[in-house]
C-alpha positions in Angstrom: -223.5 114.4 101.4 -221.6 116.8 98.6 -220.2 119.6 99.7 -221.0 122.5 97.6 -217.9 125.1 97.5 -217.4 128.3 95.2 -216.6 125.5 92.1 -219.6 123.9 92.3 -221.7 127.3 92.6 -219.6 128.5 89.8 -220.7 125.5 87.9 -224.2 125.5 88.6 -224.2 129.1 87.4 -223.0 128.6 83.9 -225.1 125.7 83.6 -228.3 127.9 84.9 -230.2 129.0 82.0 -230.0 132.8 82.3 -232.9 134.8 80.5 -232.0 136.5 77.1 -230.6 140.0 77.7 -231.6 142.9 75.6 -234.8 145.1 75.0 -237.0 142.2 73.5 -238.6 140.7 76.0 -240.9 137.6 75.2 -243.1 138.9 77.9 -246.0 141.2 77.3 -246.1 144.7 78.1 -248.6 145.2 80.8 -250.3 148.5 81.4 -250.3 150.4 84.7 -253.8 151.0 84.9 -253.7 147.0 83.9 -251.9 146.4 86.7 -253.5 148.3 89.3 -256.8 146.8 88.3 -255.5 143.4 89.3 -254.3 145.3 92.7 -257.6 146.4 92.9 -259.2 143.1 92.3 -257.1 141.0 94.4 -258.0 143.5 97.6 -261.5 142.7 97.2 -261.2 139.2 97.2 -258.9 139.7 100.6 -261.7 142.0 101.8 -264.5 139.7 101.1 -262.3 136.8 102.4 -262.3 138.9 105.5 -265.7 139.6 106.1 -266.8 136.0 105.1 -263.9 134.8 108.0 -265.6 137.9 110.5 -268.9 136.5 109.6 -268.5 133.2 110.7 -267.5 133.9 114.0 -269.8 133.1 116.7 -272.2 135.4 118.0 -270.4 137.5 121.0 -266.9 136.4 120.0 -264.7 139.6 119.3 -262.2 139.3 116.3 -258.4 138.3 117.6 -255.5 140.5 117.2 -254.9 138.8 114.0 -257.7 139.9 112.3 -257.1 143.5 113.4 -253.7 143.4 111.8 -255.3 142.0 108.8 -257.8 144.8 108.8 -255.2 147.4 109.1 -252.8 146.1 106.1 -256.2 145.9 104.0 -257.1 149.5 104.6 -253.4 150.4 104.2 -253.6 148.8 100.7 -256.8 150.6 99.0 -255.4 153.7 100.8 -252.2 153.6 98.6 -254.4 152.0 95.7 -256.3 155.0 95.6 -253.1 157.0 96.0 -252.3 155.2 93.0 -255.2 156.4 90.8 -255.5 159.3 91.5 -254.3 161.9 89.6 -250.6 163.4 89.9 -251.8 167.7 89.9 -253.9 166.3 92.9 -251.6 164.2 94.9 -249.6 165.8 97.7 -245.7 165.7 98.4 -245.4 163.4 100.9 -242.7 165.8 102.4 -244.2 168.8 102.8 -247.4 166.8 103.7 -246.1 165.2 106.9 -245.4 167.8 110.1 -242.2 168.7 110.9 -241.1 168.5 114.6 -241.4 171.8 115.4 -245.0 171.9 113.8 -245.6 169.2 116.3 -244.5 171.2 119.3 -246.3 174.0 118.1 -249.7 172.0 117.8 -249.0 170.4 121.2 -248.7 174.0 122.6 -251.9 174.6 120.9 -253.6 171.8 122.4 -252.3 172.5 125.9 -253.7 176.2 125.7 -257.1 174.9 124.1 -257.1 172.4 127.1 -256.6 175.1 129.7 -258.9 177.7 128.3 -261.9 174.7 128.6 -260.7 173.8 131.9 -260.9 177.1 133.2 -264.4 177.9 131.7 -265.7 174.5 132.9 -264.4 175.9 136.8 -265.7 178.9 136.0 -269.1 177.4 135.1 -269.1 175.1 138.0 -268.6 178.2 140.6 -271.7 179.7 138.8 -273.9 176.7 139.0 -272.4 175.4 142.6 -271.6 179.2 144.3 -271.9 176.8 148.0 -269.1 174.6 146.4 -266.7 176.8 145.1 -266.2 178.9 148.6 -266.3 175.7 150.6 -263.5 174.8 148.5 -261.2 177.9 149.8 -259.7 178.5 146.7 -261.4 181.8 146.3 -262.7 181.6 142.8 
């Protein structure tokens, strides 16, 4: 068995037929909107692969995990290919379009008061309905 050293890669290298630098390229030019169409296409075969694959499963089996995951990346793609088309004066910056960390604690605050103002109206209810209740309890309201 050969050993292959930095010679040999050197060697195989030079003898590589590298592709012709400089603006002319022998391939054609393909469009973006060409190019998102095949994206496009190319999802809804996976997606129809998918549902054919969902389809044939017998009747009361649940999908696996595996097929979840699939789900999710296919959703994640025409998410982003419809990010793609649409057009940039309506796209959001992704930066100022996620929340900060303090706009998460702030909205966590906000759910924690929300969550104790119904808590207290759904006591406060259930002492009106159930006035027996409430003062067996001994809380006192």
């Amino acid at each position: 068995m050969p050993v292959i050293g930095k010679d040999a890669m050197a060697e195989e290298d030079e003898t590589t037929p590298q592709p012709a630098a400089g603006p002319k390229s022998k391939r054609k030019a393909i469009s973006r909107k060409a190019v998102v169409g095949q994206l496009w296409r190319a999802a809804k075969r996976q997606i129809d692969t998918h549902e054919e694959h969902l389809a044939d499963l017998p009747k009361g089996t649940t999908a696996s995990e595996a097929d979840a995951k699939a789900l999710a990346v296919l959703a994640r793609t025409v998410r982003e290919l419809v990010a793609i088309e649409e057009p940039p004066a309506t796209r959001k910056d992704k930066r100022s379009d996620d929340p900060s960390a303090a706009d998460d604690l702030r909205h966590v605050a906000q759910l924690r008061q929300d969550l104790a103002r119904r808590l207290e109206a759904l006591v406060a209810q259930d002492a009106r309905e159930n006035p027996q209740e409430a003062d067996a309890d001994g809380d006192g309201g």
